[in-house]
C-alpha positions, 0 to 999 in steps of 0.5 A, a space after each residue: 417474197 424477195 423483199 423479206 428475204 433481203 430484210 433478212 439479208 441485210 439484218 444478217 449480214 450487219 450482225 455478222 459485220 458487228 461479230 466480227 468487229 466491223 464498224 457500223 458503217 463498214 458492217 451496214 455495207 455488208 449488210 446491203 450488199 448481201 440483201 441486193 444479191 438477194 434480190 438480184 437473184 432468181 433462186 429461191 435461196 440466198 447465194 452463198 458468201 464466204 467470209 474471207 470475201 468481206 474480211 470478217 474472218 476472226 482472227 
């Protein structure tokens, strides 16, 4: 289950990236992170994250 969910993590966090302006690189390593604090977490939603955290705040 986790792993799907990290799949949907990931695919959120590097369009989220990309929206922003974000290179691909810099958008794919936001992408992982929030997929392995997906995994790394015991809860059964995703943690939350604020934008300003990845610096994707639009300007």
């Amino acid at each position: 289950m986790s792993n799907s969910r990290a799949g949907d993590a990931f695919c959120a966090g590097t369009s989220a990236g990309l929206t922003y302006g974000k290179s691909m690189l810099e958008a794919m390593k936001i992408g992982s992170h929030l997929a392995s604090s997906v995994i790394a977490s015991c809860e059964n939603v995703c943690p939350c994250f604020s934008q300003d955290k990845f610096d994707i705040v639009k300007k």
